[in-house]
C-alpha positions as CSV (number, residue, x, y, z in Angstrom):
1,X,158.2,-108.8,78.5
2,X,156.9,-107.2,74.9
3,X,157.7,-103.9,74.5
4,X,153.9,-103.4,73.6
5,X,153.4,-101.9,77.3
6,X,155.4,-98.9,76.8
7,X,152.7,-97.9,73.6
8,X,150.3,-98.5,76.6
9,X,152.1,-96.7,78.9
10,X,152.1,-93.7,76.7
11,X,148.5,-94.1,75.6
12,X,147.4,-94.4,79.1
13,X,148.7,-91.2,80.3
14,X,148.2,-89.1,77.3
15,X,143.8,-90.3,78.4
16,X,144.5,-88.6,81.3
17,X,145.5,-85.7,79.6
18,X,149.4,-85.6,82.1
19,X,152.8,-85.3,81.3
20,X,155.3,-86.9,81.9
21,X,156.0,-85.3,84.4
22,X,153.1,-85.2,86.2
23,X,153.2,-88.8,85.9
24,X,156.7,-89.4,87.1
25,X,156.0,-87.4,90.4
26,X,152.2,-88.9,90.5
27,X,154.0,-92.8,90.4
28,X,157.0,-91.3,92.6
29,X,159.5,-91.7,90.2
30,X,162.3,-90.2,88.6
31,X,161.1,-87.8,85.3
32,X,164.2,-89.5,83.9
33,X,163.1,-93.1,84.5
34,X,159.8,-92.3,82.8
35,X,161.2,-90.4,80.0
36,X,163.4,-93.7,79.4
37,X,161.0,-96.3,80.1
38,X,158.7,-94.3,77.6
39,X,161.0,-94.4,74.6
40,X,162.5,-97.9,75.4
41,X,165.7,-97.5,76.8
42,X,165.2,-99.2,79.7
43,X,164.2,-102.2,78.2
44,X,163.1,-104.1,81.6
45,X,161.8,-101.8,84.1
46,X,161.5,-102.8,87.9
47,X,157.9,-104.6,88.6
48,X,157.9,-102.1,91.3
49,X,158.3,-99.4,89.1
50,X,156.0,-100.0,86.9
51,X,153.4,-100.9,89.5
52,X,153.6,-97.3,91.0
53,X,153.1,-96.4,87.6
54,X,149.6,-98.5,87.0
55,X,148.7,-97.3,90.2
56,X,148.9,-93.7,89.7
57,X,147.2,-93.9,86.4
58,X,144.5,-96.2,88.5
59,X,145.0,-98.8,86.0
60,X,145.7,-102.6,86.6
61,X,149.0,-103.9,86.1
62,X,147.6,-106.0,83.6
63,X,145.9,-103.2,81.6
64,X,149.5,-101.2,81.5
65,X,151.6,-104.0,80.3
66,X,149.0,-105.5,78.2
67,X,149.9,-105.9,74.3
């Protein structure tokens, strides 16, 4: 998988004006997990992972992992 998702990722949330945190705990994940996932070092993440992510940004999987 490119690594262009994660400049997604951040764009993504950053539109909806959240944190981090707030995304971590809207997704249902760790605020450590995003944190890392977010500046690459976790260089693979879980699909499940990162589908809570898209779906608590109400985003596509595509659209998040897009390049």
């Amino acid at each position: 998988m490119s690594s262009g998702y994660l400049k997604n990722l951040k764009k993504l949330r950053q539109q909806k004006g959240w944190s981090q945190e707030k995304l971590a705990h809207e997704a249902g994940i760790s605020y450590q997990t995003l944190i890392k996932i977010e500046r690459g070092y976790i260089k693979n993440p879980k699909l499940e992972t990162l589908i809570k992510i898209a779906k608590a940004l109400k985003v596509s999987l595509e659209d998040l992992i897009k390049t």
